[in-house]
C-alpha atoms as a printed R data frame, in Angstrom:
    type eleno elety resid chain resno       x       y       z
1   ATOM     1    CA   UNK     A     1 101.816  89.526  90.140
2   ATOM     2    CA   UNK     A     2 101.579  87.280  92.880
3   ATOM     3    CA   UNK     A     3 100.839  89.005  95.898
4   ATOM     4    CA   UNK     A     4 100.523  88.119  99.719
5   ATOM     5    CA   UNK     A     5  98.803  89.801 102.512
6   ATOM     6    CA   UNK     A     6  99.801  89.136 106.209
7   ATOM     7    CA   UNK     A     7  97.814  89.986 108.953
8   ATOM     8    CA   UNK     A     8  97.169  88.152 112.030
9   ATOM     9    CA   UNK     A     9  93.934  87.361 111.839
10  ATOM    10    CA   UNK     A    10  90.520  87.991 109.233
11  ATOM    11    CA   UNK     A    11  88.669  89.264 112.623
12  ATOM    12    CA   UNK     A    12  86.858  92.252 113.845
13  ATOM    13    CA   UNK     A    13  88.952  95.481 112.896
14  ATOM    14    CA   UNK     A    14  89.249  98.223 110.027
15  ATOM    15    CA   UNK     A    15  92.472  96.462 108.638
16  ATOM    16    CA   UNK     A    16  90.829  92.810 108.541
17  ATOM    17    CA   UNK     A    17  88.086  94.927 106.159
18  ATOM    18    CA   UNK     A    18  90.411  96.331 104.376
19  ATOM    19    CA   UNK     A    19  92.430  93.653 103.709
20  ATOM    20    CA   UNK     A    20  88.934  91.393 102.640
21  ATOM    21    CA   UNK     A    21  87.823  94.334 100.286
22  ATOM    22    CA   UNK     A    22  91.551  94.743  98.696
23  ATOM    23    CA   UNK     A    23  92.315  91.179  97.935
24  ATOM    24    CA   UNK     A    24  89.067  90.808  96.473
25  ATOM    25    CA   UNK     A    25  89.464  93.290  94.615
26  ATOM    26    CA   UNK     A    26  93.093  92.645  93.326
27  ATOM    27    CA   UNK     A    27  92.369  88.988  92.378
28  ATOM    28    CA   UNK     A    28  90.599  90.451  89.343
29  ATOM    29    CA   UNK     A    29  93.725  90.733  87.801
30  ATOM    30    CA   UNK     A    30  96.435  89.285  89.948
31  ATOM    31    CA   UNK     A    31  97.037  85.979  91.688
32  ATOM    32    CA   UNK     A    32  96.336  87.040  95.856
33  ATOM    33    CA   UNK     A    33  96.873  84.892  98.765
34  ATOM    34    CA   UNK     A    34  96.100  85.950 103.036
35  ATOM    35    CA   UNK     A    35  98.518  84.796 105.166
36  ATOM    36    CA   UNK     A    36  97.442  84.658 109.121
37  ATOM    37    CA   UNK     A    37  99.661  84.481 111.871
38  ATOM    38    CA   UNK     A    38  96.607  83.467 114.137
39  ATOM    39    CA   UNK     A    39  93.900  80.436 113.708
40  ATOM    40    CA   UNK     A    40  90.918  83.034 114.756
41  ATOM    41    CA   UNK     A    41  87.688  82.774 113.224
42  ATOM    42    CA   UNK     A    42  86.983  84.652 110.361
43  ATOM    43    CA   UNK     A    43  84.478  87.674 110.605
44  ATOM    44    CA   UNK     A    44  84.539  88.853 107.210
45  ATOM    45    CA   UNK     A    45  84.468  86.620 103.647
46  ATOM    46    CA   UNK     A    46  86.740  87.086 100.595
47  ATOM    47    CA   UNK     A    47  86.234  85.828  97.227
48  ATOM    48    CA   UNK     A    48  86.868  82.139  96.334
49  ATOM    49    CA   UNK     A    49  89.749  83.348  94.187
50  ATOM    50    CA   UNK     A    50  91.779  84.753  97.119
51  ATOM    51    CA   UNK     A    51  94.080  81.556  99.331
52  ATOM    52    CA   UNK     A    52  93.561  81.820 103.034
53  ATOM    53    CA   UNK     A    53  96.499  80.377 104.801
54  ATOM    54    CA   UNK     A    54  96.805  79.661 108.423
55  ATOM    55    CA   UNK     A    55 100.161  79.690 109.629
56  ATOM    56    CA   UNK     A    56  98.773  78.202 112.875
57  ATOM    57    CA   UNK     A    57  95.786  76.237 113.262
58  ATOM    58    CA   UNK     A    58  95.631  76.714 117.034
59  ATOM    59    CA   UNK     A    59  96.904  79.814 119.034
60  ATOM    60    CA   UNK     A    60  99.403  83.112 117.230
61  ATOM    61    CA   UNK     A    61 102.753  82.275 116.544
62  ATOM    62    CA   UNK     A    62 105.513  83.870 118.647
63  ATOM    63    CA   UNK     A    63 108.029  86.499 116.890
64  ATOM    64    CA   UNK     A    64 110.854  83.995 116.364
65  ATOM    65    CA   UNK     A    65 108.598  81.057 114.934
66  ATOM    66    CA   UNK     A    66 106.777  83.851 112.420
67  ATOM    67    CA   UNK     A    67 110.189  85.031 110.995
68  ATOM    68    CA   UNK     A    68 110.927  81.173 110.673
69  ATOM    69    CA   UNK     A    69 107.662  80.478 108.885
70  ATOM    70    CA   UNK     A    70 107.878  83.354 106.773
71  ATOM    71    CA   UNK     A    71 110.996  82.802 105.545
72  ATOM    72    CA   UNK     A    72 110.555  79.526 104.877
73  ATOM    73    CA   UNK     A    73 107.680  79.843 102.900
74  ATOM    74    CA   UNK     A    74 108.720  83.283 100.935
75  ATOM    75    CA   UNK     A    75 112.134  81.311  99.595
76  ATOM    76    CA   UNK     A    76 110.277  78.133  98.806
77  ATOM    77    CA   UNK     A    77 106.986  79.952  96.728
78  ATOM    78    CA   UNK     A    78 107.262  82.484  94.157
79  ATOM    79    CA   UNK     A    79 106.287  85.604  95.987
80  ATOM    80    CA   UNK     A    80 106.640  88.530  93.783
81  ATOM    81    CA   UNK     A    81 105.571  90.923  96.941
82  ATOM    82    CA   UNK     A    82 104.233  91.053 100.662
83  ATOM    83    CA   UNK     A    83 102.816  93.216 102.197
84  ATOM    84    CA   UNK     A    84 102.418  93.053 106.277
85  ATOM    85    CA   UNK     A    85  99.633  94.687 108.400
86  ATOM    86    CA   UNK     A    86  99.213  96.366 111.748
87  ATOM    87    CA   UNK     A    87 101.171  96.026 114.705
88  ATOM    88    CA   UNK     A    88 103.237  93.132 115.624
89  ATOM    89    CA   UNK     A    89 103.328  91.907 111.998
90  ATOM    90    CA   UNK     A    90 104.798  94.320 110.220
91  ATOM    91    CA   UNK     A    91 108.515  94.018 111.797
92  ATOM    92    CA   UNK     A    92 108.862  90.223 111.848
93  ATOM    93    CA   UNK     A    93 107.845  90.084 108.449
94  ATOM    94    CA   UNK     A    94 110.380  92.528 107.621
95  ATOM    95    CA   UNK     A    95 113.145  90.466 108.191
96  ATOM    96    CA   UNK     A    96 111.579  87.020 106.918
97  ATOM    97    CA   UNK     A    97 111.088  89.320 103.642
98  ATOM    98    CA   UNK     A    98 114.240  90.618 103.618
99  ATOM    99    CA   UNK     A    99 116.222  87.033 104.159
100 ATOM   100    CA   UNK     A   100 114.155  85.759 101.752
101 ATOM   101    CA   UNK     A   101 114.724  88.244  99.155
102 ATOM   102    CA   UNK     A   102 110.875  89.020  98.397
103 ATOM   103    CA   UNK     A   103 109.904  93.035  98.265
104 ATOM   104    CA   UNK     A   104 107.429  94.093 101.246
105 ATOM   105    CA   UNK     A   105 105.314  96.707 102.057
106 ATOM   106    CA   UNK     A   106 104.676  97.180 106.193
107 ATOM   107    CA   UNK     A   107 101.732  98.919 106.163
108 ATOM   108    CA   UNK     A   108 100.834 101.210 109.446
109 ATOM   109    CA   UNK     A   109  97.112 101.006 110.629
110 ATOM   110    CA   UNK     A   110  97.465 103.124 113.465
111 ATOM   111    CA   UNK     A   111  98.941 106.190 114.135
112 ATOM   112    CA   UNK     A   112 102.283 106.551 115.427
113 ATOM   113    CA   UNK     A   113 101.132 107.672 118.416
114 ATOM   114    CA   UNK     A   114  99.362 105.107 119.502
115 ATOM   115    CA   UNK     A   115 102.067 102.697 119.839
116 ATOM   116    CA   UNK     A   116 102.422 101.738 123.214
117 ATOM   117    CA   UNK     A   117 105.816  99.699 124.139
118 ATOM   118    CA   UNK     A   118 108.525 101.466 123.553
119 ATOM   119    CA   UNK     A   119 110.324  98.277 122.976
120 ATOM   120    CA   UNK     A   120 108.316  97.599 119.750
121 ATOM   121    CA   UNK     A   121 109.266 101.392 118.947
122 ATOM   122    CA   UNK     A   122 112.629 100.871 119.054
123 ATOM   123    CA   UNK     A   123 112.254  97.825 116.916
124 ATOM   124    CA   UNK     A   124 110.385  99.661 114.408
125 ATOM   125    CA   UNK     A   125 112.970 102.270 114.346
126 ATOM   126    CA   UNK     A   126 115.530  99.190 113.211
127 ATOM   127    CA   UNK     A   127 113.589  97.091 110.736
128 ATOM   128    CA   UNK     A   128 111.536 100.031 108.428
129 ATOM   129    CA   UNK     A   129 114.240 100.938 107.020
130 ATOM   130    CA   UNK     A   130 114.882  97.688 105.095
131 ATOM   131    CA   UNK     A   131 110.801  97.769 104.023
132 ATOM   132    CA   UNK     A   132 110.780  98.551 100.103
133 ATOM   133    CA   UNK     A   133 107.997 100.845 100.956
134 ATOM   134    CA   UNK     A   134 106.222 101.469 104.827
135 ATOM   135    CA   UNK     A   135 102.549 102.502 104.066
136 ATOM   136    CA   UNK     A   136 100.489 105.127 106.176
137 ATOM   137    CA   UNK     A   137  96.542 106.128 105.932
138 ATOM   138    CA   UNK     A   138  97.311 109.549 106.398
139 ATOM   139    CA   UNK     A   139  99.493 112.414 105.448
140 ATOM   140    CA   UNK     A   140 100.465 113.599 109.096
141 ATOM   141    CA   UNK     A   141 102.189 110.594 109.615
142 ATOM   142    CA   UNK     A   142 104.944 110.568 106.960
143 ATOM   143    CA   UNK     A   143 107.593 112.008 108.763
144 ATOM   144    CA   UNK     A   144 107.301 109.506 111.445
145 ATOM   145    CA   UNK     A   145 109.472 107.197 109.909
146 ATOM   146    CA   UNK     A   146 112.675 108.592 109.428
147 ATOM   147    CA   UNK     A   147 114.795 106.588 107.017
148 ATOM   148    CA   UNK     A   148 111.898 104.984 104.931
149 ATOM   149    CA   UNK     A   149 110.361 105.097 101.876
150 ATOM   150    CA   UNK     A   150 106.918 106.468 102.951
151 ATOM   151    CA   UNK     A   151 103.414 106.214 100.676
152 ATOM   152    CA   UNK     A   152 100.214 107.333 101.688
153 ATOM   153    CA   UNK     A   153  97.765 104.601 100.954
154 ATOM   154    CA   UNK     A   154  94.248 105.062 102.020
155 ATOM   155    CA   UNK     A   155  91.971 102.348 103.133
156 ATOM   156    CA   UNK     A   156  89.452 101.718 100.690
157 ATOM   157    CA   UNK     A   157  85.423 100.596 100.655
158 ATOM   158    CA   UNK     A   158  83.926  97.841  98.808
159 ATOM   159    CA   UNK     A   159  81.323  97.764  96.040
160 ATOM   160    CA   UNK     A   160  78.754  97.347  99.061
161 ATOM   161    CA   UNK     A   161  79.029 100.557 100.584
162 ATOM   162    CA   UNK     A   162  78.597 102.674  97.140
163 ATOM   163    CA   UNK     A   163  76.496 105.616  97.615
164 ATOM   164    CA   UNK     A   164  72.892 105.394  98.500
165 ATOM   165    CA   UNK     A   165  69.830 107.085  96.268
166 ATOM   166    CA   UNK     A   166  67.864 109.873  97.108
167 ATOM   167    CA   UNK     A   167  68.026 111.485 100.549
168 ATOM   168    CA   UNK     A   168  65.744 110.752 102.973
169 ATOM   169    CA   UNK     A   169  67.036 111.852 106.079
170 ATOM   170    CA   UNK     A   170  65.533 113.909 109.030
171 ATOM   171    CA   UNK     A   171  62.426 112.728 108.235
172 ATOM   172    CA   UNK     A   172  61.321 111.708 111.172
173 ATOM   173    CA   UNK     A   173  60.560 113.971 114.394
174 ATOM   174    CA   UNK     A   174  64.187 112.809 115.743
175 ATOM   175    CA   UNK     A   175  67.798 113.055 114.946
176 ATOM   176    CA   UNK     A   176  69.186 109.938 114.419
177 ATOM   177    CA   UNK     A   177  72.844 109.236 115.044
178 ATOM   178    CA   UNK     A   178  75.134 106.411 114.630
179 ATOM   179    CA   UNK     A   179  78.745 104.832 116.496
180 ATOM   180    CA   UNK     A   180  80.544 102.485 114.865
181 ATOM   181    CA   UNK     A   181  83.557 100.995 116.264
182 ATOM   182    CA   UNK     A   182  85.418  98.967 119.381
183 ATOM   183    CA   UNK     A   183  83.675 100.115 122.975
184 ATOM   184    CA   UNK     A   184  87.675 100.505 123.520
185 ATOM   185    CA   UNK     A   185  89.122 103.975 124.898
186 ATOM   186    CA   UNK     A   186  90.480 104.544 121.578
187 ATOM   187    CA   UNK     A   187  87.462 104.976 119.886
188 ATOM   188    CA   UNK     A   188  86.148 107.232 122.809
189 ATOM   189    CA   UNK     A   189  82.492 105.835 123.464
190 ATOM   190    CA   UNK     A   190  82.634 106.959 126.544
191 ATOM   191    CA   UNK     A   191  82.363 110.539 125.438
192 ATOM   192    CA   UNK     A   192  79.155 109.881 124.068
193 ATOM   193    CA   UNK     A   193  77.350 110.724 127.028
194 ATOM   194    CA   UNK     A   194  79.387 114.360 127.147
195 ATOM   195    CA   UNK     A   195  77.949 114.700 124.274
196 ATOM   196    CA   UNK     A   196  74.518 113.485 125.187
197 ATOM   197    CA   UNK     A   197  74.202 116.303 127.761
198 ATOM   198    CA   UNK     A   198  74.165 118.881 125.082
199 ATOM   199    CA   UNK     A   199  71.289 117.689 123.235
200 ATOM   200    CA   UNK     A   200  68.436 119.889 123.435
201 ATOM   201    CA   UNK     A   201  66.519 118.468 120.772
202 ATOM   202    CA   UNK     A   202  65.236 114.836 119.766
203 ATOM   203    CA   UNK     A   203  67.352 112.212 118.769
204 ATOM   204    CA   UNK     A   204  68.171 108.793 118.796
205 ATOM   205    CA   UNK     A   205  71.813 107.286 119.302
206 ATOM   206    CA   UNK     A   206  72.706 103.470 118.114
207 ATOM   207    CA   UNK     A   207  76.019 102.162 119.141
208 ATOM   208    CA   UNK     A   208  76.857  99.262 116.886
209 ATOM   209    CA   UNK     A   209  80.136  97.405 118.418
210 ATOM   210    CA   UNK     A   210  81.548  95.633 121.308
211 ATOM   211    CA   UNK     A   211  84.832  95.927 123.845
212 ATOM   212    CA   UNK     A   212  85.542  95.912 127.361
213 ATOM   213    CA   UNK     A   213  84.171  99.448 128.150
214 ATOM   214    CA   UNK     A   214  80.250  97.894 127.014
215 ATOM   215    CA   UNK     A   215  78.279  96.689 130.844
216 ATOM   216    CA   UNK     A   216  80.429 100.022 132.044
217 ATOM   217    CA   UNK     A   217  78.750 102.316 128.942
218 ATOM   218    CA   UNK     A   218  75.309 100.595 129.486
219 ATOM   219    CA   UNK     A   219  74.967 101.417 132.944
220 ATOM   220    CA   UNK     A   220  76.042 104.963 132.149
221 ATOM   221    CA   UNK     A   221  73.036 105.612 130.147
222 ATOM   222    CA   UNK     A   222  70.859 103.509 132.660
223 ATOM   223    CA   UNK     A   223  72.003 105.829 135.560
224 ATOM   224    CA   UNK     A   224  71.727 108.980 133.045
225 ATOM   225    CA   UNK     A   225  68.291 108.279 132.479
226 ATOM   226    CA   UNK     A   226  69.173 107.871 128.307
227 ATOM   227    CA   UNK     A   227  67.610 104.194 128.113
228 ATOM   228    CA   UNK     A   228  64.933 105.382 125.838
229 ATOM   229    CA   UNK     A   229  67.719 107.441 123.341
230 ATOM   230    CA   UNK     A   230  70.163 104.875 122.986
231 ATOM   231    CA   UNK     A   231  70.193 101.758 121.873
232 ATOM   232    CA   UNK     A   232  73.442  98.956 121.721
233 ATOM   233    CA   UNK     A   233  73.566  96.508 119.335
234 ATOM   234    CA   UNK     A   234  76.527  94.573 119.465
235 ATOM   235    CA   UNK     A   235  79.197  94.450 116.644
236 ATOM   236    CA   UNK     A   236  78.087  93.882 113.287
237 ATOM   237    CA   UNK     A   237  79.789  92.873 110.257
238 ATOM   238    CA   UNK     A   238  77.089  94.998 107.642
239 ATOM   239    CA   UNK     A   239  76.438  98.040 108.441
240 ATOM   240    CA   UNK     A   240  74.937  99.549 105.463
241 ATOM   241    CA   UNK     A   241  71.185  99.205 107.138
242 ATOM   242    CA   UNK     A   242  72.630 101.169 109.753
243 ATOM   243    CA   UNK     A   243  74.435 104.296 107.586
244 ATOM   244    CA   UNK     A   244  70.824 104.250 105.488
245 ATOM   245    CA   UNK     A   245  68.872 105.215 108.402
246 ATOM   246    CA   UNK     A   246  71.128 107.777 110.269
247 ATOM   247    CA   UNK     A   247  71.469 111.090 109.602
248 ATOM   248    CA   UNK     A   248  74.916 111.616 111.089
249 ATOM   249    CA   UNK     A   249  77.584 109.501 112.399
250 ATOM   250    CA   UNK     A   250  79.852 110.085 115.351
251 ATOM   251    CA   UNK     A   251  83.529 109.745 115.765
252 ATOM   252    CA   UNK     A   252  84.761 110.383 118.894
253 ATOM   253    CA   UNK     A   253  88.313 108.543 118.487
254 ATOM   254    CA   UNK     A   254  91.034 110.171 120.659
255 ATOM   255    CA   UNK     A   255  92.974 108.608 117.969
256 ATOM   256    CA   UNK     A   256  92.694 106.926 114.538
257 ATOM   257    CA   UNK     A   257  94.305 105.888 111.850
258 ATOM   258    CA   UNK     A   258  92.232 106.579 109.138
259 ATOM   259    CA   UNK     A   259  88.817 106.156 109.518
260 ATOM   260    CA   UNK     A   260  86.994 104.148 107.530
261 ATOM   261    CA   UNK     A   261  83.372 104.154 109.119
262 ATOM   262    CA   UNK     A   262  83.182 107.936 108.226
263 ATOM   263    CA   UNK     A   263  84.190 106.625 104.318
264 ATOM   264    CA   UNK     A   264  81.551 104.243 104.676
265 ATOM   265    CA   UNK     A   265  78.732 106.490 106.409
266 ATOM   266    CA   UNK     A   266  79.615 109.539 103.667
267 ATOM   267    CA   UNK     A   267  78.906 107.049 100.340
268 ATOM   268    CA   UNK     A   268  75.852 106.427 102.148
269 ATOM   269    CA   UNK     A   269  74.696 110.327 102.825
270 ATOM   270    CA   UNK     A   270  75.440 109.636 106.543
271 ATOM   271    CA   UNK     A   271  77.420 113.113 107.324
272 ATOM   272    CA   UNK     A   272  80.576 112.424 109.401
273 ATOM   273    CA   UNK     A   273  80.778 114.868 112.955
274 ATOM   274    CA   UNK     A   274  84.281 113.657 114.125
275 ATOM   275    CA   UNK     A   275  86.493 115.157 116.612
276 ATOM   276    CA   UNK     A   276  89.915 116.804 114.974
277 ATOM   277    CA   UNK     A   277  92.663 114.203 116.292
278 ATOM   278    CA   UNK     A   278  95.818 112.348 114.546
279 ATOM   279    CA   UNK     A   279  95.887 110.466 112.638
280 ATOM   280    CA   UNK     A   280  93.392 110.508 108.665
281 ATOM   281    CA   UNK     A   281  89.982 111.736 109.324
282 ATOM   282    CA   UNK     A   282  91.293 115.454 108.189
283 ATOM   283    CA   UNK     A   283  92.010 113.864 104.772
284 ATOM   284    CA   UNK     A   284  88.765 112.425 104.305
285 ATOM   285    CA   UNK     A   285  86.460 115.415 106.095
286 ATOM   286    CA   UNK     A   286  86.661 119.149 105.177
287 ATOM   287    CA   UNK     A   287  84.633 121.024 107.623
288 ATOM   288    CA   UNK     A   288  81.492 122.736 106.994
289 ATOM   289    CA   UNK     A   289  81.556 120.475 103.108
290 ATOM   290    CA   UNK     A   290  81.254 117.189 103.591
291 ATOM   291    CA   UNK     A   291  81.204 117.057 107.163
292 ATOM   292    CA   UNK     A   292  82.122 118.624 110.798
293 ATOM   293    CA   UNK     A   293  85.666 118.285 112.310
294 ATOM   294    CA   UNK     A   294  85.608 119.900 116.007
295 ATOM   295    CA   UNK     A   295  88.240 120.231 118.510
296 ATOM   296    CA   UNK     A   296  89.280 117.334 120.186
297 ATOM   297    CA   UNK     A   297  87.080 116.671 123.457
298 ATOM   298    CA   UNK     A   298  84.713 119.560 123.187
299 ATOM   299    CA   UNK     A   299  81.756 118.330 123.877
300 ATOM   300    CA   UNK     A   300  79.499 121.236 123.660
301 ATOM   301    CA   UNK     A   301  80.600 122.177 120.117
302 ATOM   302    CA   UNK     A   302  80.301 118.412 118.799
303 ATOM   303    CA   UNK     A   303  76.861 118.808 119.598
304 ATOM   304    CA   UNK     A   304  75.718 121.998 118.092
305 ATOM   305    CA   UNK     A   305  77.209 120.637 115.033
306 ATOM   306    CA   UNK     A   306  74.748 117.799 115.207
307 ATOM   307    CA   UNK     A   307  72.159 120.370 116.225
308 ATOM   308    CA   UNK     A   308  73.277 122.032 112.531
309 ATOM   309    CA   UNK     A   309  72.075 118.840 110.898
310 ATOM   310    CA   UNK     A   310  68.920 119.036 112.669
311 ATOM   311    CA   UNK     A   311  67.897 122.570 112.595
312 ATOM   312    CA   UNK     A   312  69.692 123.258 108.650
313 ATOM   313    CA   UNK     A   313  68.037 120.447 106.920
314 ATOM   314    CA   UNK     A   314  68.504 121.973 103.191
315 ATOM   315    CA   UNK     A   315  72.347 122.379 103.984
316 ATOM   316    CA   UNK     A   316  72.540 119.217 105.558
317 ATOM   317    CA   UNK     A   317  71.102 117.832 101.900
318 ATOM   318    CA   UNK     A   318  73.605 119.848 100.473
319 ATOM   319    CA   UNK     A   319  76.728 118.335 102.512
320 ATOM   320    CA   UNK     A   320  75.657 115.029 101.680
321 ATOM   321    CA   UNK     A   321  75.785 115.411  98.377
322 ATOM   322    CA   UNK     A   322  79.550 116.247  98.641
323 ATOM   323    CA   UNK     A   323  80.422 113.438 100.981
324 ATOM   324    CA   UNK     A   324  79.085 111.296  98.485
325 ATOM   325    CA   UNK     A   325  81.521 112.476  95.834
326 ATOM   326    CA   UNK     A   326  84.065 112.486  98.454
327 ATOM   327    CA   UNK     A   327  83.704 108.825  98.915
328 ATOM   328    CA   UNK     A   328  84.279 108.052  95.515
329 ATOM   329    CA   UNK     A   329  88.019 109.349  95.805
330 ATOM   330    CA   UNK     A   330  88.057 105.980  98.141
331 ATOM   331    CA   UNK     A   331  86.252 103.378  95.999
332 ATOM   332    CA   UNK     A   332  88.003  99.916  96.175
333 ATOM   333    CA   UNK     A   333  88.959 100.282  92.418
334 ATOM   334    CA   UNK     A   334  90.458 103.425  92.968
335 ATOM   335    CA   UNK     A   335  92.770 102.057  95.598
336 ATOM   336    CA   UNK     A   336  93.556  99.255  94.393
337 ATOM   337    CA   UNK     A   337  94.899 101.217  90.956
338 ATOM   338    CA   UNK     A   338  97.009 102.850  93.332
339 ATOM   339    CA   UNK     A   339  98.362  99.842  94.587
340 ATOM   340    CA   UNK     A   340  98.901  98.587  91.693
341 ATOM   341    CA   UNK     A   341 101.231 101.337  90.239
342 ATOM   342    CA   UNK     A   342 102.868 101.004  93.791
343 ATOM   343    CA   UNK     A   343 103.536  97.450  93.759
344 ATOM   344    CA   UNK     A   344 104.485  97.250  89.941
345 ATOM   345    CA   UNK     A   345 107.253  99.544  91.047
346 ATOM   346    CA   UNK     A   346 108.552  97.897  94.012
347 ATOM   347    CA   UNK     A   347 108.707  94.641  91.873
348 ATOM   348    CA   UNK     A   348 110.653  96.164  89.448
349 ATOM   349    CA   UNK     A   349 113.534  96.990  92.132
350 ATOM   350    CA   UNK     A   350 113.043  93.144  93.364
351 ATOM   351    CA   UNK     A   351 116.238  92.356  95.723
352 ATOM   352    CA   UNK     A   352 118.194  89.380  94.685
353 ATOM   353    CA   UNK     A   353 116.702  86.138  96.965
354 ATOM   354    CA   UNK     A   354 118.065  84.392  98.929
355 ATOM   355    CA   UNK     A   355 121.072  86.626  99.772
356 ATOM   356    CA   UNK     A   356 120.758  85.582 103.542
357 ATOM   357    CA   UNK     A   357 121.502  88.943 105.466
358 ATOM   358    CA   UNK     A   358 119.856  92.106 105.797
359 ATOM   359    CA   UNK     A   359 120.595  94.792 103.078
């Protein structure tokens, strides 16, 4: 097959990794090409197999001009299937698909709920219908398309993040913990101080990423007197050092689509305490196995979960050994199998190109 990925951008963002691990993974066997709306820097490599196209060298094209440029390149190149990412992308590549005749897959990185015009709602509502399939990370949100073809396709992790050796964790006289993601309100850094309050015992937080909420969380933890227990280190691209040498990770998304830093932290015996919310983290975490889910914004009880870590150190070992095997239900090969059988089938049902109109 001959199979294109369109995104906006190979920059900072769980979909830009996914996308770098899939196609890399997928040229292996089948001719791959990344389409980007956007002529952004790239933050994360691919293999020389996969094409990288820039649709624009300079700035993002505008909605019209990327249903123009899709559609001229989808009739003109033998695409045997798209598939679109994330917000913004999904819809005008719906119709370019669709006029020219090529099969595509919009796949959802965020949860339904965190859509935020209704305009692009309502335009959603109109175009996924005429996807061949719309993809979501997590089971709660297949019923949010009504009309569609929904599959639940997880996010997966590359060869890089397969689980670590022997356990060596608590071994020091602290707890360590880990954040991963945007310093966004999404990702909820700012509860980390909440959270902070409740610690009785020793530990050590690192917050690896960047956003508009970072001078604003720094001078939190100045004023809070928690300079010496947490430490910022901008974003990074490889985290693995970081996953080795926690002993827990914390998610404190008010919302999120799947989750792929707690995929990432469990190959690595990093145990995963996440706050329940929408969205996939209850498919990849079952409480008090593999990991702690807690009710969303409660503080107190997020922290005497860590303080379980700390104070249960055999059944911490324990856990870890199942989030390990958990991760393996997310291994890039694994995915991409699945995608595989889902593709080969929406090929098979290939529209007739170049019809002109909307099905």
């Amino acid at each position: 097959m001959k199979i294109v990925h369109f995104l906006s951008a190979l920059d900072r963002g769980g979909a830009q990794r996914m996308v770098a691990v899939l196609s890399t993974e997928q040229a292996k066997q089948h001719t791959v090409e990344i389409w980007l709306k956007c002529g952004k820097p790239h933050a994360f490599a691919v293999a020389s197999s996969v094409r990288v196209r820039k649709l624009s060298e300079t700035g993002c094209l505008s909605f019209v001009d990327t249903v123009r440029t899709l559609k001229t390149m989808l009739s003109r190149e033998c695409i045997d299937v798209i598939v679109a990412h994330t917000n913004r992308n999904t819809e005008p590549a719906i119709i370019a698909s669709r006029l020219a005749g090529v099969p595509i897959v919009a796949m959802e990185h965020t949860v339904y709920a965190g859509l935020q015009s209704r305009a692009w709602r309502v335009l959603r509502l109109l175009t996924y219908p005429f996807a061949s399939i719309v993809g979501v990370l997590s089971a709660d949100q297949t019923q949010k398309y009504p009309g569609s073809r929904v599959r639940v396709i997880p996010n997966p992790i590359g060869d890089q993040s397969r689980e670590a050796g022997a356990s060596r964790r608590c071994a020091g006289d602290h707890l360590r913990v880990v954040f991963v993601g945007r310093l966004e309100s999404v990702k909820g850094p700012d509860r980390l101080l909440d959270i902070c309050r409740h610690l009785s015992f020793p530990y050590h937080l690192d917050i690896v990423g960047s956003g508009s909420q970072e001078t604003q969380l720094r001078n939190l933890v100045e004023r809070a007197g928690l300079s010496s227990k947490v430490s910022f280190h901008g974003w990074k691209s490889d985290l693995i050092g970081f996953f080795d040498s926690a002993d827990a990770i914390a998610i404190t998304s008010r919302k999120e689509g799947f989750g792929l830093v707690a995929v990432e932290a469990m190959a690595r015996g990093c145990l995963p305490v996440a706050y329940d919310v929408e969205g996939g983290l209850k498919d990849i975490i079952t409480d008090g196995k593999d990991g702690f889910l807690v009710d969303d914004g409660d503080a107190y009880a997020f922290a005497m979960r860590l303080k379980q870590v700390w104070d249960n150190r055999d059944r911490a070992d324990e856990m870890r050994t199942a989030s390990k095997s958990k991760s393996r239900l997310f291994s890039v090969v694994e995915i991409s199998h699945r995608w595989d059988r889902l593709l080969g089938t929406i090929v098979q049902e290939k529209p007739r190109r170049g019809n002109g109109s909307l099905p």
